[in-house]
C-alpha positions in Angstrom: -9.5 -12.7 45.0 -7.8 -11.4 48.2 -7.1 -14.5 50.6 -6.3 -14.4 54.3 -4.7 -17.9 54.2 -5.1 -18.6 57.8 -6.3 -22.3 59.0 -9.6 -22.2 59.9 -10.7 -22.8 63.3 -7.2 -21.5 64.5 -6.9 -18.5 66.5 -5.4 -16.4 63.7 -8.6 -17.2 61.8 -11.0 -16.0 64.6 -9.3 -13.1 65.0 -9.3 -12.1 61.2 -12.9 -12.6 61.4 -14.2 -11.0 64.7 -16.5 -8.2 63.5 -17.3 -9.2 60.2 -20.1 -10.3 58.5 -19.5 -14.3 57.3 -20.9 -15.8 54.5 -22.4 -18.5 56.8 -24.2 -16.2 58.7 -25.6 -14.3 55.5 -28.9 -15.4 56.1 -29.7 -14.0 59.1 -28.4 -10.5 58.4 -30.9 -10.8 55.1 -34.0 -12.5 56.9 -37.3 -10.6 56.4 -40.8 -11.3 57.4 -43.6 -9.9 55.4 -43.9 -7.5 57.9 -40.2 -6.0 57.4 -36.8 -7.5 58.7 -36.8 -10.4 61.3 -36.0 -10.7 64.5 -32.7 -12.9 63.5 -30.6 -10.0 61.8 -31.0 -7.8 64.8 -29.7 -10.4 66.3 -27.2 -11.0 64.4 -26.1 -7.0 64.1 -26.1 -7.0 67.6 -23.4 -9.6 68.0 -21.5 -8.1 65.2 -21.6 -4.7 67.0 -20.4 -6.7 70.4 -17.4 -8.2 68.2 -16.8 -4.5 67.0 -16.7 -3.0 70.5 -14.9 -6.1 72.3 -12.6 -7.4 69.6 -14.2 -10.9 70.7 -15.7 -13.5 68.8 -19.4 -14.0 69.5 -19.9 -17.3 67.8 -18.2 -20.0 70.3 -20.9 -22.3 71.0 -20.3 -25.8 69.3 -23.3 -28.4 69.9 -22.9 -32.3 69.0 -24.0 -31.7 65.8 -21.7 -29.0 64.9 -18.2 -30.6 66.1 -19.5 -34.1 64.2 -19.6 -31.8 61.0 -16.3 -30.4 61.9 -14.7 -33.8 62.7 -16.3 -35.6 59.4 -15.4 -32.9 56.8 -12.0 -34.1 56.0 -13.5 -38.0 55.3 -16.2 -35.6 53.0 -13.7 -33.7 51.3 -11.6 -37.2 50.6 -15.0 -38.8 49.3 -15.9 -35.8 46.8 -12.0 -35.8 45.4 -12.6 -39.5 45.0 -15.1 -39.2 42.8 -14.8 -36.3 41.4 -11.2 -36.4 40.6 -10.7 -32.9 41.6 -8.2 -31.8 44.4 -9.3 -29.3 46.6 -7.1 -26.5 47.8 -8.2 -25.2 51.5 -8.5 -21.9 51.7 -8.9 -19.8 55.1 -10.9 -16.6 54.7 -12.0 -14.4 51.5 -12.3 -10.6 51.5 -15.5 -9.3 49.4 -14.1 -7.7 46.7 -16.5 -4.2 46.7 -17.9 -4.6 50.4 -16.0 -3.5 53.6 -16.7 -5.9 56.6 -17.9 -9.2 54.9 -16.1 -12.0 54.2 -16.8 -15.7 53.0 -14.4 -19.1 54.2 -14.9 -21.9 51.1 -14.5 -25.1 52.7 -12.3 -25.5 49.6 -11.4 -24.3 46.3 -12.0 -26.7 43.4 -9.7 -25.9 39.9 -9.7 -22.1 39.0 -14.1 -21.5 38.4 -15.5 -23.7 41.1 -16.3 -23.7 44.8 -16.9 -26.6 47.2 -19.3 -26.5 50.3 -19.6 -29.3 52.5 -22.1 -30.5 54.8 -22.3 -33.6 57.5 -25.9 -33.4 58.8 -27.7 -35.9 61.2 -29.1 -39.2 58.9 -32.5 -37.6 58.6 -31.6 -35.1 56.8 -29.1 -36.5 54.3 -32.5 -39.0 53.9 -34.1 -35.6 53.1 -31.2 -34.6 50.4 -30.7 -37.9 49.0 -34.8 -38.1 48.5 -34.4 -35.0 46.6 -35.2 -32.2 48.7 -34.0 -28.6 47.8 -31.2 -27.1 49.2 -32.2 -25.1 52.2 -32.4 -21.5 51.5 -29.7 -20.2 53.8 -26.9 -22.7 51.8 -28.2 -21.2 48.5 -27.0 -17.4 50.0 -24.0 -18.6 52.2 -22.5 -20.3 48.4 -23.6 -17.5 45.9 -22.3 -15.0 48.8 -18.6 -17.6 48.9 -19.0 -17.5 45.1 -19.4 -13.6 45.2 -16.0 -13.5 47.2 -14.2 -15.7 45.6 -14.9 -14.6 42.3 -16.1 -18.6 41.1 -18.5 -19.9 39.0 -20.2 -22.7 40.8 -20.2 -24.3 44.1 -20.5 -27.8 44.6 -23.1 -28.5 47.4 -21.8 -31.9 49.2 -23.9 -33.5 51.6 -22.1 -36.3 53.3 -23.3 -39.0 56.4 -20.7 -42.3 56.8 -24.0 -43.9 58.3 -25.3 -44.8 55.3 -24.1 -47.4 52.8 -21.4 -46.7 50.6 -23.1 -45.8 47.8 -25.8 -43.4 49.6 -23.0 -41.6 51.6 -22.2 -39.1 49.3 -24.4 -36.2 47.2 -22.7 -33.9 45.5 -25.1 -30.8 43.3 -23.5 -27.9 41.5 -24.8 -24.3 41.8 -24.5 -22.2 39.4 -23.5 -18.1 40.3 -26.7 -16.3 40.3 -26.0 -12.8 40.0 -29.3 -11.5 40.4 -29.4 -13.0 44.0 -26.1 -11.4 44.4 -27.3 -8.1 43.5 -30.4 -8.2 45.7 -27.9 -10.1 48.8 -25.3 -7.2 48.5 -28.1 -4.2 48.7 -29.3 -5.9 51.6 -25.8 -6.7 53.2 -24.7 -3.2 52.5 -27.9 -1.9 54.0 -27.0 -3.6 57.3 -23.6 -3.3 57.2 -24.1 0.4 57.6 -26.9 0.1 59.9 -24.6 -1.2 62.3 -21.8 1.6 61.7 -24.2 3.9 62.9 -25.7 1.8 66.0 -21.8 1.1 67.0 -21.1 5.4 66.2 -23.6 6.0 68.9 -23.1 3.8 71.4 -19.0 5.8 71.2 -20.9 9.0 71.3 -23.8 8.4 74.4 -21.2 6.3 76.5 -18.1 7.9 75.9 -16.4 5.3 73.9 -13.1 6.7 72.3 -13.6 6.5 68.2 -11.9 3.9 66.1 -8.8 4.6 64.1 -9.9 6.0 61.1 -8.9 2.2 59.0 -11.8 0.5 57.6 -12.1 -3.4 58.5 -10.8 -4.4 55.2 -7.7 -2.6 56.3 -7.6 -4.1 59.6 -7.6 -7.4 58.6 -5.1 -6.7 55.7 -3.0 -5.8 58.5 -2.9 -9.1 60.2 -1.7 -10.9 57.0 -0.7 -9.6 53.7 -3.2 -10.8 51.5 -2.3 -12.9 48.0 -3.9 -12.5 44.3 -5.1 -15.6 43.1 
């Protein structure tokens, strides 16, 4: 596993980031309709080919919801050590280990086979999980894609809310690798990733654009921190 220790959020982290394709944003570079690929990953190839160009980060925007996640994770991540008597070791961003320009960023790592992946939603739908509904789709491919990277077993999905009682506040479910998914996520993911080298290639050639350095993004980001074996 090839590690980019830098905090998350922090500016190093952005930065490390810009241009490739996260594990949280998996989904939309995979979505499909029955009549071919949705509207959602040319969305999403589009913002990666702006990072590409402009060396900026496309995804700023932060709603209520989001920075009440943000804010609540730490209480999470104390709740799910509580009672699972595991200590979890942050971890900034993870290189995939056979795909240039994707990445995954665990919320934490949890003994040597295991991921964690927390979530504070709004009370409805932590109703939803504690009530036994399944995890949503797009959590299913951003852990088997963090799993993928990180070269783990399982992923503990952790829904947390502090508005319920004690007792209701926590749900923790394991997920087990699935390599089959994997499989079929990386054709996909490799099938956009070079979709959008060619896109970004000729927008260079029709508006002039000098070429890149010959240094794949895996080497780029190597070059902003020396990445550690685990």
């Amino acid at each position: 596993m090839n590690r980019l220790d830098f905090e998350q959020g922090s500016d190093e982290w952005k930065a490390a980031r810009c241009g490739s394709l996260g594990a949280s944003a998996l989904h939309e570079a995979v979505a499909k309709t029955k009549s071919g690929w949705g509207a959602a990953r040319a969305n999403r190839m589009a913002a990666l080919i702006i990072e590409r160009l402009t060396g900026i980060p496309q995804d700023t925007y932060q709603n209520a919801a989001m920075l009440h996640g943000i804010e609540t994770e730490p209480e999470a991540r104390d709740a799910y050590e509580f009672r699972t008597g595991a200590d979890v070791e942050l971890c900034g961003l993870v290189l995939h280990p056979a795909i240039d320009g994707t990445h995954a960023s665990p919320d934490g790592l949890v003994g040597a086979d295991g991921l964690v992946e927390i979530k504070c939603p709004q009370p409805a739908q932590h109703l939803s999980t504690l009530l036994g509904e399944t995890i949503p789709d797009k959590y299913v491919k951003q852990m088997q894609w963090q799993m993928r990277c990180c070269e783990r077993a399982w992923c503990d999905f952790v829904s947390y809310s502090p508005a319920f009682p004690e007792a209701m506040r926590l749900h923790i479910q394991r997920v087990k690798y699935d390599g089959a998914l994997v499989s079929a996520l990386e054709t996909d993911v490799s099938a956009f990733l070079v979709e959008a080298d060619k896109k970004l290639a000729e927008l260079r050639k029709m508006y002039g654009a000098e070429e890149p350095p010959l240094v794949s993004h895996r080497e780029m980001m190597r070059q902003l921190q020396e990445p550690r074996p685990c």
